[in-house]
PDB file of the backbone (N, CA, C, O) and the ligand in Angstrom, with CONECT records:
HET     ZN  A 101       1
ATOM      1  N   UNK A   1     -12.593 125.785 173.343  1.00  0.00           N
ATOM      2  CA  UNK A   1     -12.918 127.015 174.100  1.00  0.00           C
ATOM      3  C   UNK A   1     -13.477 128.077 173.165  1.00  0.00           C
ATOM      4  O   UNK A   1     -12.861 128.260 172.115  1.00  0.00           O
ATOM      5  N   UNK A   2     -14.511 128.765 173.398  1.00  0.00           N
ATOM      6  CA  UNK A   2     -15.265 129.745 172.755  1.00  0.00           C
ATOM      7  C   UNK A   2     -14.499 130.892 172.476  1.00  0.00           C
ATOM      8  O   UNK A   2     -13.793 131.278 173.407  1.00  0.00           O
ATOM      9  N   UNK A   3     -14.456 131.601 171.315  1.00  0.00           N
ATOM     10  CA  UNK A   3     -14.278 132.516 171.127  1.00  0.00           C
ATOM     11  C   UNK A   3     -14.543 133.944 171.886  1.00  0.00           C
ATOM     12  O   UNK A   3     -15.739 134.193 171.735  1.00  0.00           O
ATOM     13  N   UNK A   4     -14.049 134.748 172.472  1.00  0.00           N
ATOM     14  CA  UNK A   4     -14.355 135.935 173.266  1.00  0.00           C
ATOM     15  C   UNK A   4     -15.563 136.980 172.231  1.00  0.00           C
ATOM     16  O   UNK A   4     -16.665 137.525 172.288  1.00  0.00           O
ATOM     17  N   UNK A   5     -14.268 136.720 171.233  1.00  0.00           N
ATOM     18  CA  UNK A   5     -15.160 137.624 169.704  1.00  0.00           C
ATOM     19  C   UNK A   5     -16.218 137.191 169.310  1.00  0.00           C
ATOM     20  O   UNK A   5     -17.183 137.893 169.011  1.00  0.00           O
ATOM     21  N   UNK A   6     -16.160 135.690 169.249  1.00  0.00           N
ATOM     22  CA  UNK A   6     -17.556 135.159 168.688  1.00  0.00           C
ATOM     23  C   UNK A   6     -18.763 135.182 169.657  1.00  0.00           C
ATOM     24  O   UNK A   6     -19.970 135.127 169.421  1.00  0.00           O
ATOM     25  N   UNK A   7     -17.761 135.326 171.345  1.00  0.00           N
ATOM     26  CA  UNK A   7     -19.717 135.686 172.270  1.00  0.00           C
ATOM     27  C   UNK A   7     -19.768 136.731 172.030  1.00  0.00           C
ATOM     28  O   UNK A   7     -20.966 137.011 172.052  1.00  0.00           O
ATOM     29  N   UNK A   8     -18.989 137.917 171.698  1.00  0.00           N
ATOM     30  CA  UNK A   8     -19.620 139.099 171.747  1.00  0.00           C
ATOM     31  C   UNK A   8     -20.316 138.981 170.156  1.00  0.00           C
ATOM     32  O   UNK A   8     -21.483 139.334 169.986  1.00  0.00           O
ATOM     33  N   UNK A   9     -19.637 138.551 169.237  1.00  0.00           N
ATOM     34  CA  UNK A   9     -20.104 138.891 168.381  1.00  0.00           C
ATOM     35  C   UNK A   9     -21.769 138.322 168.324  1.00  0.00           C
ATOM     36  O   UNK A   9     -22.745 138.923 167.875  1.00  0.00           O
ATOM     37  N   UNK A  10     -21.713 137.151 168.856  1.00  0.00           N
ATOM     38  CA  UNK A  10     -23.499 136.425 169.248  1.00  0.00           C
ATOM     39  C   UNK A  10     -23.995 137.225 169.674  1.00  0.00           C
ATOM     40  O   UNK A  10     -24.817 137.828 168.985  1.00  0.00           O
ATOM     41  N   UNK A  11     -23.757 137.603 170.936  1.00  0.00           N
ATOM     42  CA  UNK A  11     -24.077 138.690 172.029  1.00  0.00           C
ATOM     43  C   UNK A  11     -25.069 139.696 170.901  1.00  0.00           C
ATOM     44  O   UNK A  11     -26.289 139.593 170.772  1.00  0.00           O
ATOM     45  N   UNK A  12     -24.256 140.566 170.234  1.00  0.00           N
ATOM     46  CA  UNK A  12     -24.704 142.086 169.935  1.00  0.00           C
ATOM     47  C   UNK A  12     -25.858 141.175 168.915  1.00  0.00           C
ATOM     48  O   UNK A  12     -27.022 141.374 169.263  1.00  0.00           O
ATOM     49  N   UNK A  13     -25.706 140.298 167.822  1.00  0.00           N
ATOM     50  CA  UNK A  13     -26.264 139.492 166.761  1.00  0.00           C
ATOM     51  C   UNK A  13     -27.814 139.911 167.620  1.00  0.00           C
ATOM     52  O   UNK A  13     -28.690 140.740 167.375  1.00  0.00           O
ATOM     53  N   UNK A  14     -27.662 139.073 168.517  1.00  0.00           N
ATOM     54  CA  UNK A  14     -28.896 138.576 169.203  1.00  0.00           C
ATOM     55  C   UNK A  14     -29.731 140.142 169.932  1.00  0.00           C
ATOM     56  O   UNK A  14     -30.903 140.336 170.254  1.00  0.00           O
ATOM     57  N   UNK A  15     -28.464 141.072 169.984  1.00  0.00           N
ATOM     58  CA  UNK A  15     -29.399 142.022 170.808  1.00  0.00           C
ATOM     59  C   UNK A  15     -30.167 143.177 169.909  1.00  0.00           C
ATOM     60  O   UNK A  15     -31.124 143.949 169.979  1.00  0.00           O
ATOM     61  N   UNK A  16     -29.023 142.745 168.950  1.00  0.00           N
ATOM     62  CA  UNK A  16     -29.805 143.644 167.255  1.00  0.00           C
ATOM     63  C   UNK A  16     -31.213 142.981 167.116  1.00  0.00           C
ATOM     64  O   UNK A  16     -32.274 143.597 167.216  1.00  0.00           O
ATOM     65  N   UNK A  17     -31.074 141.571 166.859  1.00  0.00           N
ATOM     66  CA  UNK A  17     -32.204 140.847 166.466  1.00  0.00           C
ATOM     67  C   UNK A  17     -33.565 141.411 167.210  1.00  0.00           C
ATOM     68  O   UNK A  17     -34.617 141.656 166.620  1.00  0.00           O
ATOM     69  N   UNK A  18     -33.382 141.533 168.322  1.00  0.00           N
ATOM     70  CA  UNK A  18     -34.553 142.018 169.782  1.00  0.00           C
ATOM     71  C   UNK A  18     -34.349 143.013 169.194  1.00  0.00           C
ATOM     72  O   UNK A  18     -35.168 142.684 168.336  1.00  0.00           O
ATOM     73  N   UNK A  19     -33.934 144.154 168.771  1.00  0.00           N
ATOM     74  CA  UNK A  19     -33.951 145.453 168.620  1.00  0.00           C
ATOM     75  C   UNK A  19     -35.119 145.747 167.739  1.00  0.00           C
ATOM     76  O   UNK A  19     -36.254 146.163 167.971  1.00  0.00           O
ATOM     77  N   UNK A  20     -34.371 145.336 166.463  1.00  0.00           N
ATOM     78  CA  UNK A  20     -35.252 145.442 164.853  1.00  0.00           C
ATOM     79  C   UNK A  20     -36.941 144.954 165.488  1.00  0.00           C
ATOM     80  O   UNK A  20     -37.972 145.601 165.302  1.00  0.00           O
ATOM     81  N   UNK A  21     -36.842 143.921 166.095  1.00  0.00           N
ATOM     82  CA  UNK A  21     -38.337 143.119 165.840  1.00  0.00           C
ATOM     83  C   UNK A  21     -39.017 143.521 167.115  1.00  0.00           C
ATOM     84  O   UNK A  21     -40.057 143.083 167.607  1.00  0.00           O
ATOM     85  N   UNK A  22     -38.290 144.351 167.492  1.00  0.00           N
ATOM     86  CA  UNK A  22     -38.892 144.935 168.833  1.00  0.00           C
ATOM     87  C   UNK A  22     -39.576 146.706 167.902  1.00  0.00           C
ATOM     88  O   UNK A  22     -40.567 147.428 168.018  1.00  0.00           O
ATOM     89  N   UNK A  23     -38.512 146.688 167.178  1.00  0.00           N
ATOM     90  CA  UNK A  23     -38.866 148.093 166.169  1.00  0.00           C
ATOM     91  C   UNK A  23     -40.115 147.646 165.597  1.00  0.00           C
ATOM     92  O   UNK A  23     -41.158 148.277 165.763  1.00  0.00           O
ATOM     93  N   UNK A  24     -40.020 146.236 164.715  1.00  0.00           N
ATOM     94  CA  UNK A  24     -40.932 146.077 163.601  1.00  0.00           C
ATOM     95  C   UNK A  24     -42.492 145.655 164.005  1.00  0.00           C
ATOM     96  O   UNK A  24     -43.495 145.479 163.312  1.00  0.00           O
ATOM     97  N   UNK A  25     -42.224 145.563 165.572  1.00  0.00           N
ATOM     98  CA  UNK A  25     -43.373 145.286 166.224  1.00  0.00           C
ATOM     99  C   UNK A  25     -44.269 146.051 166.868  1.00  0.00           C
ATOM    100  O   UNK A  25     -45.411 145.835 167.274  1.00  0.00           O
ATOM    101  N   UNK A  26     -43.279 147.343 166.901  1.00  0.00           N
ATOM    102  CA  UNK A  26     -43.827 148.373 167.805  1.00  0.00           C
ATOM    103  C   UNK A  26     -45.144 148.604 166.657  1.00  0.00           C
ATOM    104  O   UNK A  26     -45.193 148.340 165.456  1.00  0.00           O
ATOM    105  N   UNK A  27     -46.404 149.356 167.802  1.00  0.00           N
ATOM    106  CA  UNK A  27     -47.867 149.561 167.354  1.00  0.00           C
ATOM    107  C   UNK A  27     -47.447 151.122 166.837  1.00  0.00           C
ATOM    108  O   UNK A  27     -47.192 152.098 167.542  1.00  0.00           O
ATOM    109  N   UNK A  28     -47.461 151.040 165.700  1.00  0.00           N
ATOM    110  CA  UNK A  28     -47.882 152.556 165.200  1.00  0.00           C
ATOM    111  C   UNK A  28     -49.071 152.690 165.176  1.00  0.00           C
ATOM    112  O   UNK A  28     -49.686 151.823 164.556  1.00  0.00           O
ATOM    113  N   UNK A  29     -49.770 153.669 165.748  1.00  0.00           N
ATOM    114  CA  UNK A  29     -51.033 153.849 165.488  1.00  0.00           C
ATOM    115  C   UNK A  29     -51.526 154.801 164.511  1.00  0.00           C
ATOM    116  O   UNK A  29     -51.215 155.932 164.883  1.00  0.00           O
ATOM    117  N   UNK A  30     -52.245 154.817 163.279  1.00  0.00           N
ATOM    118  CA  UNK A  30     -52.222 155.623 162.605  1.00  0.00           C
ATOM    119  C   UNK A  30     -53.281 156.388 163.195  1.00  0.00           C
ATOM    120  O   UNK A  30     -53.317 157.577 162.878  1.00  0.00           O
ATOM    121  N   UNK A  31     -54.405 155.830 164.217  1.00  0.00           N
ATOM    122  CA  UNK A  31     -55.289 156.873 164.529  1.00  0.00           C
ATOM    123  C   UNK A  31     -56.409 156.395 163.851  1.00  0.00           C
ATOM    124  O   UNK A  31     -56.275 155.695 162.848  1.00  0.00           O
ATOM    125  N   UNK A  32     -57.726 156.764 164.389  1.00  0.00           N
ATOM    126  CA  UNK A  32     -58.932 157.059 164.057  1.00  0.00           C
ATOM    127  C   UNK A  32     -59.667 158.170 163.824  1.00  0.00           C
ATOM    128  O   UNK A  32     -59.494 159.281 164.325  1.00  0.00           O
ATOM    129  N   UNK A  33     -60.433 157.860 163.104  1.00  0.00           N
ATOM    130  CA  UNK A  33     -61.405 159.504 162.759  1.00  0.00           C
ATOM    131  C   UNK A  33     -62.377 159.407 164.090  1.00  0.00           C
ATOM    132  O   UNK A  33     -62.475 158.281 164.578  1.00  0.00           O
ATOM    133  N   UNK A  34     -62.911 160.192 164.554  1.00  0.00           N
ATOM    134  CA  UNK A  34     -64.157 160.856 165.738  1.00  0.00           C
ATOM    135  C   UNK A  34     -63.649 161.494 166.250  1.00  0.00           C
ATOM    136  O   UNK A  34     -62.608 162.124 166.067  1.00  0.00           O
ATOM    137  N   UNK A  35     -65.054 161.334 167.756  1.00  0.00           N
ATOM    138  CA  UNK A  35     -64.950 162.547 168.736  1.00  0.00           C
ATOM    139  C   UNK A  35     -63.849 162.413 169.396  1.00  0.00           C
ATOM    140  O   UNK A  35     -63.640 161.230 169.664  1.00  0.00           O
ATOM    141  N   UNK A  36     -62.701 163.441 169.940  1.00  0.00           N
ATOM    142  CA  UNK A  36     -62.093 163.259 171.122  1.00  0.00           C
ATOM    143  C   UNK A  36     -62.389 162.890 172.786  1.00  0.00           C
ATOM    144  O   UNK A  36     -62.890 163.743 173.520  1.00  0.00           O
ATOM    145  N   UNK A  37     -62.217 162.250 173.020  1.00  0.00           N
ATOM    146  CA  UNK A  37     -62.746 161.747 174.516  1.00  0.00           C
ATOM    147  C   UNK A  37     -62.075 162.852 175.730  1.00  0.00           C
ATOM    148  O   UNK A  37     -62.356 162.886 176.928  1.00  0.00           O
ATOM    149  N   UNK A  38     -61.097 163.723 174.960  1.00  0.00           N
ATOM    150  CA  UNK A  38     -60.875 165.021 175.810  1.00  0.00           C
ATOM    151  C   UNK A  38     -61.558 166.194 175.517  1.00  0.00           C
ATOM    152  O   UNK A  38     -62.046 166.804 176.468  1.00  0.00           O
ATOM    153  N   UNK A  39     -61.726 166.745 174.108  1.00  0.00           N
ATOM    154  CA  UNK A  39     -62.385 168.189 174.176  1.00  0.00           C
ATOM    155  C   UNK A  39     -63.762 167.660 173.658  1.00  0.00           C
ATOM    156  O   UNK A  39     -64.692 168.466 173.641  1.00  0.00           O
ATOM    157  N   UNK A  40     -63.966 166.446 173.256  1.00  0.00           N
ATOM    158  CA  UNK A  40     -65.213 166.298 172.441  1.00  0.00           C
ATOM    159  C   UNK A  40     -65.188 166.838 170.854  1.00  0.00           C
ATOM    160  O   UNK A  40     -66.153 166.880 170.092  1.00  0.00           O
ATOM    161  N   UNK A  41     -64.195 167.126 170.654  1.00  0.00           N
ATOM    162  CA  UNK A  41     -64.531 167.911 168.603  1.00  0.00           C
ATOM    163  C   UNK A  41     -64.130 166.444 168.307  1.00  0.00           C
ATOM    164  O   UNK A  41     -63.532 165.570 168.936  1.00  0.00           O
ATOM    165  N   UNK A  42     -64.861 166.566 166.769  1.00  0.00           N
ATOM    166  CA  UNK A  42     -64.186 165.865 165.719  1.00  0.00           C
ATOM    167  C   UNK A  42     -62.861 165.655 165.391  1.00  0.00           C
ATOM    168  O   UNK A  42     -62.212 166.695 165.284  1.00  0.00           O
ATOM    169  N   UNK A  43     -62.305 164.693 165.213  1.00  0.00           N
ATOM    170  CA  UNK A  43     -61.097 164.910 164.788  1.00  0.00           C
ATOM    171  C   UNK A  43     -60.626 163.747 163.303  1.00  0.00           C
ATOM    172  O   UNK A  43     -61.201 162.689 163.042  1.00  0.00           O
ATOM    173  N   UNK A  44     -59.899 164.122 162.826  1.00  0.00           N
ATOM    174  CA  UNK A  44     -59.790 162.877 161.746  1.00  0.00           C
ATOM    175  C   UNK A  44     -58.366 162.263 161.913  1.00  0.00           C
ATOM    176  O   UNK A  44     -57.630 161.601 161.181  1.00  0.00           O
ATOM    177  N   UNK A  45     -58.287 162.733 163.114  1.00  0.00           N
ATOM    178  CA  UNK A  45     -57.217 161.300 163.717  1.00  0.00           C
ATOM    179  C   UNK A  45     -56.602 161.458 165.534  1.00  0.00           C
ATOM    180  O   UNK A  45     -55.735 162.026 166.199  1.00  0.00           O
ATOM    181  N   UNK A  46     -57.908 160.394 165.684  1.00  0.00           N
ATOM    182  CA  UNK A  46     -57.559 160.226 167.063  1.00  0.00           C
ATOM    183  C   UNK A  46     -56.657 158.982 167.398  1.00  0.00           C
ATOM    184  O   UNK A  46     -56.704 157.880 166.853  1.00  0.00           O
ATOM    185  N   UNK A  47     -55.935 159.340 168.275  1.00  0.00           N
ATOM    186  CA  UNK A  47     -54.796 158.371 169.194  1.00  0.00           C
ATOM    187  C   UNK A  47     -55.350 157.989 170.300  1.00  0.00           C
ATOM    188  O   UNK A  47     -55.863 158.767 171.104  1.00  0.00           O
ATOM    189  N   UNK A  48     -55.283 156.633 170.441  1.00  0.00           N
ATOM    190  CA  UNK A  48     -56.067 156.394 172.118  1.00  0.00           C
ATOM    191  C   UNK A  48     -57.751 156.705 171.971  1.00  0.00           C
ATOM    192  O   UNK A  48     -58.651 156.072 172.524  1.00  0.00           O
ATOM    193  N   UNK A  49     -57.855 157.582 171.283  1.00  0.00           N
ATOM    194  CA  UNK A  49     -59.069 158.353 171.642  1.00  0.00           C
ATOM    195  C   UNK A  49     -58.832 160.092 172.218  1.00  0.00           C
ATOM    196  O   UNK A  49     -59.569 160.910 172.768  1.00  0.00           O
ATOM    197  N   UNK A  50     -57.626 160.092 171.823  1.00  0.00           N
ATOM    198  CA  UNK A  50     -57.598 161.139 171.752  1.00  0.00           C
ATOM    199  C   UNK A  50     -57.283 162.158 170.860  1.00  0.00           C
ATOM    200  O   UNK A  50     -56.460 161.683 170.078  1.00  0.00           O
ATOM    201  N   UNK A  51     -57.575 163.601 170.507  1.00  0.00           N
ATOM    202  CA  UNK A  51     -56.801 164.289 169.188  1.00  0.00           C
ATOM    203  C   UNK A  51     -55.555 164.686 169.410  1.00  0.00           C
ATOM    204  O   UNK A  51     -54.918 164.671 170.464  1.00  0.00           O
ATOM    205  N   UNK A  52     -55.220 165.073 168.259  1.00  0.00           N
ATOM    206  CA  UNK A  52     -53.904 165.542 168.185  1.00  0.00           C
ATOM    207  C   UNK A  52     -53.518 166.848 169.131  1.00  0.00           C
ATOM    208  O   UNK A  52     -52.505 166.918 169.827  1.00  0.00           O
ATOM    209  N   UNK A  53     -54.654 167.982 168.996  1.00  0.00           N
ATOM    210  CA  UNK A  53     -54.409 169.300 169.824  1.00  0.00           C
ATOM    211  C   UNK A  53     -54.470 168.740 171.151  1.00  0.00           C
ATOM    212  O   UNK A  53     -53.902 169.409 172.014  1.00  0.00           O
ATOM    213  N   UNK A  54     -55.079 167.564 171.554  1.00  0.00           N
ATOM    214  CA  UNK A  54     -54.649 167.258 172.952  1.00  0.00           C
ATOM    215  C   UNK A  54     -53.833 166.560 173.322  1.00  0.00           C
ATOM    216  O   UNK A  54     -53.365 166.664 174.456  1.00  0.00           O
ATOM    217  N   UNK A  55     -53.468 165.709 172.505  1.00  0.00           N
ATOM    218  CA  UNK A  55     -52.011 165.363 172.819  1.00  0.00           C
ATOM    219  C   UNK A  55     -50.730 165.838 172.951  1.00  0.00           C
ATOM    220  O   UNK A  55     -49.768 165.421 173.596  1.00  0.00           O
ATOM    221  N   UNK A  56     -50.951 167.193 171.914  1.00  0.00           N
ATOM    222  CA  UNK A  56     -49.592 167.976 171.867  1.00  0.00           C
ATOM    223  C   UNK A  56     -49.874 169.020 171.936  1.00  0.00           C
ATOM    224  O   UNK A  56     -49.551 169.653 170.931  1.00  0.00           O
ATOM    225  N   UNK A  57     -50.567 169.815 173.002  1.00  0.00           N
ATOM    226  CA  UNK A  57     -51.209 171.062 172.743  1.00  0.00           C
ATOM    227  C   UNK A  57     -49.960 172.401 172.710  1.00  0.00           C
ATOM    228  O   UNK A  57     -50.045 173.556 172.293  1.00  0.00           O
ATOM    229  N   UNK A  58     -48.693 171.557 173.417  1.00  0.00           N
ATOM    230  CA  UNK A  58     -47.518 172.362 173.229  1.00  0.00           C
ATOM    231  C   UNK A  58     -47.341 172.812 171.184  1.00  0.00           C
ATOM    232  O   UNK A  58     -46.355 173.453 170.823  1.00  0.00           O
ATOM    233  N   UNK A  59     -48.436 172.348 170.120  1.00  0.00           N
ATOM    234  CA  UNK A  59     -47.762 172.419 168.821  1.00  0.00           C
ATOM    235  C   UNK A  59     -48.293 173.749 168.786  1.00  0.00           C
ATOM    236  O   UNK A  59     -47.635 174.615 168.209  1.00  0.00           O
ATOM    237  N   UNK A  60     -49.332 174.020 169.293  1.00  0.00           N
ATOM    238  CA  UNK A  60     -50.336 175.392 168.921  1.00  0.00           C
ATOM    239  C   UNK A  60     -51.137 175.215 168.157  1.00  0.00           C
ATOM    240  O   UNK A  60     -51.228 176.242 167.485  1.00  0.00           O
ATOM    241  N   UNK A  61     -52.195 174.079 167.650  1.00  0.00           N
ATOM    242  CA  UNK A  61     -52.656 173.829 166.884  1.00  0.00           C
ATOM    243  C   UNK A  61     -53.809 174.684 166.961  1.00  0.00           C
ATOM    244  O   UNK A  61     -54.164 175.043 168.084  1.00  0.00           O
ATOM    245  N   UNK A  62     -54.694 175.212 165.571  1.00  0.00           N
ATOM    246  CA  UNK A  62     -55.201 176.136 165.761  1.00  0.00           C
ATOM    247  C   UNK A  62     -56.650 175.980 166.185  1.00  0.00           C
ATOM    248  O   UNK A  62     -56.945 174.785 166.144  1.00  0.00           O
ATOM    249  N   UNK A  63     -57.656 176.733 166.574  1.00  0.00           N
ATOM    250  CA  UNK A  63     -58.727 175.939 167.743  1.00  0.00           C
ATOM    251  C   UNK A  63     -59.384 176.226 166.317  1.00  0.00           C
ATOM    252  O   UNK A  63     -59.122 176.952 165.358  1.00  0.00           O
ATOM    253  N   UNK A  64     -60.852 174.837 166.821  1.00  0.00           N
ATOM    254  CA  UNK A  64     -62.017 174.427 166.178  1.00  0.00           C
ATOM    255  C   UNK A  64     -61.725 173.449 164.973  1.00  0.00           C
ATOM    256  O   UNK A  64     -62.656 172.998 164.304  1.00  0.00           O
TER     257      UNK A  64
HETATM  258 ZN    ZN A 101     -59.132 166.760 171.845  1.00  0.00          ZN2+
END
């Protein structure tokens, strides 16, 4: 008969495992340099295609 401790302990093993490689997999995007496909400026790092002041325009980033 199985251990109670040892399924949990499998259990969490396995849900860590999905965790990390779910972490180590996730897409960081570092971004691209161009135009924004929202305001049109330059930017030297777009996400998606988009800039940063439009992605987070809550930061206050400063215009131009
Ligand atoms: Zn923009």
């Amino acid at each position: 008969m199985a251990d109670v401790a040892d399924l949990a302990a499998e259990f969490v093993e396995a849900h860590l495992d999905r965790s990390i490689r779910a972490a180590v997999t996730a897409p960081f995007d570092p971004g691209v340099p161009g135009e924004c496909d929202n305001c049109l400026n330059d930017s030297p790092r777009l996400v998606k295609g988009i800039c940063a002041r439009c992605r987070e325009p809550k930061k206050g980033y400063a215009r131009g």
